[in-house]
N, C-alpha and C positions, 0 to 999 in steps of 0.2 A: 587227605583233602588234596585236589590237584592243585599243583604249584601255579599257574592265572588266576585260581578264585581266591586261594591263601595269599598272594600277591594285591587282589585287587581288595579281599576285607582288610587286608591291613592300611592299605593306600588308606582305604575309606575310612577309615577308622582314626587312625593316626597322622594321613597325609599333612594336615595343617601346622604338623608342630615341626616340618621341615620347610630348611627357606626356599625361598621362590628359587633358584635359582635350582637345589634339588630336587623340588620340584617340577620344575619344565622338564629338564635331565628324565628323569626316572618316566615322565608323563609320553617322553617322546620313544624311549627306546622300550619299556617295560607295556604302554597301551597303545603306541601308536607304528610300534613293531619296526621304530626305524634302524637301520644297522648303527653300531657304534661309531663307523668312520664316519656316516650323513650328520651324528651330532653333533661329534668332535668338530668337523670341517663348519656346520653353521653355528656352535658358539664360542671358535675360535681354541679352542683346546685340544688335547692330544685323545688318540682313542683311547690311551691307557688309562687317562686322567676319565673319561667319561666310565669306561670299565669299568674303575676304581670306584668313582662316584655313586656308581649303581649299585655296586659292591656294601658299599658303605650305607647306602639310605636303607638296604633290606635290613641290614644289620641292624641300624637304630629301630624299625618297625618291630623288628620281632622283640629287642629289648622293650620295648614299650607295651608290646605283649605281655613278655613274661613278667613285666612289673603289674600289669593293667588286667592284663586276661578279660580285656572288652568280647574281643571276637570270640572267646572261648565260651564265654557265656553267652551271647549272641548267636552260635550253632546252636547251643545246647538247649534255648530256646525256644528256638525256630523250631527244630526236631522235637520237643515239645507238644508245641503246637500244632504240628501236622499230626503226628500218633491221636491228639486230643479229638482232630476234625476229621480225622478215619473214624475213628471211635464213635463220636455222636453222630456219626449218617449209623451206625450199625446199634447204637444203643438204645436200649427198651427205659422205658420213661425213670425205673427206679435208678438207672445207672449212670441215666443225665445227672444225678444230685452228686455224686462221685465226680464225675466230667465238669462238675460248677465249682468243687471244692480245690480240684486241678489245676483249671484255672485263675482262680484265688489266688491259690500258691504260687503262681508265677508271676500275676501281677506283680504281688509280694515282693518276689527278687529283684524285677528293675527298677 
Protein backbone atom coordinates (compact mmCIF):
# COMPACT_ATOMS: atom_id res chain seq x y z
CA UNK A 1 0.00 0.00 0.00
CA UNK A 2 1.43 3.49 -0.70
CA UNK A 3 2.95 5.25 2.22
CA UNK A 4 -0.11 8.67 1.79
CA UNK A 5 -2.98 6.20 1.82
CA UNK A 6 -1.35 3.84 4.69
CA UNK A 7 -0.66 7.23 6.36
CA UNK A 8 -4.11 8.74 5.78
CA UNK A 9 -6.20 5.25 6.84
CA UNK A 10 -4.47 5.18 9.80
CA UNK A 11 -4.99 9.08 10.52
CA UNK A 12 -8.60 8.04 9.80
CA UNK A 13 -8.79 5.61 11.78
CA UNK A 14 -7.05 6.12 14.75
CA UNK A 15 -6.23 9.98 14.51
CA UNK A 16 -8.72 10.97 17.53
CA UNK A 17 -6.90 8.95 20.05
CA UNK A 18 -3.85 11.48 19.73
CA UNK A 19 -3.90 15.07 21.40
CA UNK A 20 -4.59 17.89 19.69
CA UNK A 21 -1.55 19.17 19.68
CA UNK A 22 -0.18 15.93 17.66
CA UNK A 23 -2.62 16.23 15.91
CA UNK A 24 -2.21 19.86 14.25
CA UNK A 25 1.63 18.63 14.02
CA UNK A 26 1.06 15.56 11.96
CA UNK A 27 -2.12 17.30 10.18
CA UNK A 28 0.15 20.18 8.90
CA UNK A 29 3.41 18.44 7.77
CA UNK A 30 1.97 14.67 6.95
CA UNK A 31 -1.52 16.43 4.73
CA UNK A 32 -0.86 19.88 4.45
CA UNK A 33 2.83 19.08 3.17
CA UNK A 34 4.34 21.80 5.20
CA UNK A 35 8.16 21.57 5.70
CA UNK A 36 9.30 20.73 9.30
CA UNK A 37 11.18 24.14 9.78
CA UNK A 38 7.37 26.18 8.72
CA UNK A 39 5.96 24.01 11.76
CA UNK A 40 8.51 24.17 14.15
CA UNK A 41 8.94 28.26 13.51
CA UNK A 42 4.65 28.69 13.83
CA UNK A 43 4.30 26.42 16.95
CA UNK A 44 7.36 27.69 18.48
CA UNK A 45 9.46 24.43 18.76
CA UNK A 46 12.58 22.94 17.25
CA UNK A 47 12.40 21.17 13.73
CA UNK A 48 13.82 18.12 15.44
CA UNK A 49 11.15 18.35 18.07
CA UNK A 50 8.44 18.47 15.10
CA UNK A 51 10.58 15.52 13.26
CA UNK A 52 10.35 13.70 16.34
CA UNK A 53 6.83 14.29 16.98
CA UNK A 54 5.89 12.96 13.43
CA UNK A 55 8.09 10.19 14.13
CA UNK A 56 6.33 9.26 17.07
CA UNK A 57 2.48 9.77 16.14
CA UNK A 58 3.30 7.19 12.98
CA UNK A 59 4.56 4.95 15.58
CA UNK A 60 1.64 5.08 17.94
CA UNK A 61 -0.87 4.56 14.54
CA UNK A 62 0.70 1.66 13.45
CA UNK A 63 0.59 0.20 17.21
CA UNK A 64 -2.81 0.91 17.30
CA UNK A 65 -3.00 -1.14 14.18
CA UNK A 66 -1.26 -3.99 15.07
CA UNK A 67 -3.38 -4.22 18.28
CA UNK A 68 -6.67 -3.18 16.34
CA UNK A 69 -6.11 -4.35 12.71
CA UNK A 70 -9.16 -1.79 11.98
CA UNK A 71 -7.67 -0.64 8.50
CA UNK A 72 -6.61 -4.20 7.85
CA UNK A 73 -9.84 -5.39 7.84
CA UNK A 74 -11.35 -2.45 6.24
CA UNK A 75 -8.94 -3.04 2.88
CA UNK A 76 -10.01 -6.47 3.11
CA UNK A 77 -13.42 -5.50 2.84
CA UNK A 78 -13.50 -2.92 0.51
CA UNK A 79 -11.57 -5.50 -1.83
CA UNK A 80 -14.30 -7.66 -1.04
CA UNK A 81 -16.76 -5.84 -2.23
CA UNK A 82 -15.40 -4.61 -5.40
CA UNK A 83 -14.57 -8.44 -6.63
CA UNK A 84 -18.35 -8.98 -5.35
CA UNK A 85 -19.72 -5.81 -7.69
CA UNK A 86 -17.35 -7.03 -10.84
CA UNK A 87 -18.92 -10.18 -10.22
CA UNK A 88 -22.70 -9.33 -10.20
CA UNK A 89 -22.61 -6.94 -13.47
CA UNK A 90 -21.15 -10.50 -14.97
CA UNK A 91 -23.25 -12.98 -13.15
CA UNK A 92 -26.13 -15.25 -14.55
CA UNK A 93 -29.21 -15.26 -12.03
CA UNK A 94 -28.02 -18.73 -10.26
CA UNK A 95 -24.70 -17.16 -9.28
CA UNK A 96 -26.34 -13.94 -7.83
CA UNK A 97 -27.55 -16.54 -4.84
CA UNK A 98 -23.62 -17.18 -4.12
CA UNK A 99 -23.01 -13.28 -4.60
CA UNK A 100 -26.05 -12.77 -1.75
CA UNK A 101 -24.38 -15.42 0.45
CA UNK A 102 -21.07 -13.25 0.02
CA UNK A 103 -22.36 -10.74 1.11
CA UNK A 104 -23.99 -11.99 4.12
CA UNK A 105 -20.63 -12.96 5.17
CA UNK A 106 -19.27 -9.74 5.21
CA UNK A 107 -21.85 -7.97 6.72
CA UNK A 108 -21.22 -10.66 9.40
CA UNK A 109 -17.62 -9.40 10.14
CA UNK A 110 -18.29 -5.65 10.80
Amino acid sequence: MDKILEQTLLYDFYGELLTEHQKQIYEDVVFGDYSLSEVAEEQGISRQGVHDLVKRCNKLLQEYESRLHLVERFVAVKRQIEEMKRSLQEAAEPDREELTRRLDKILEEL
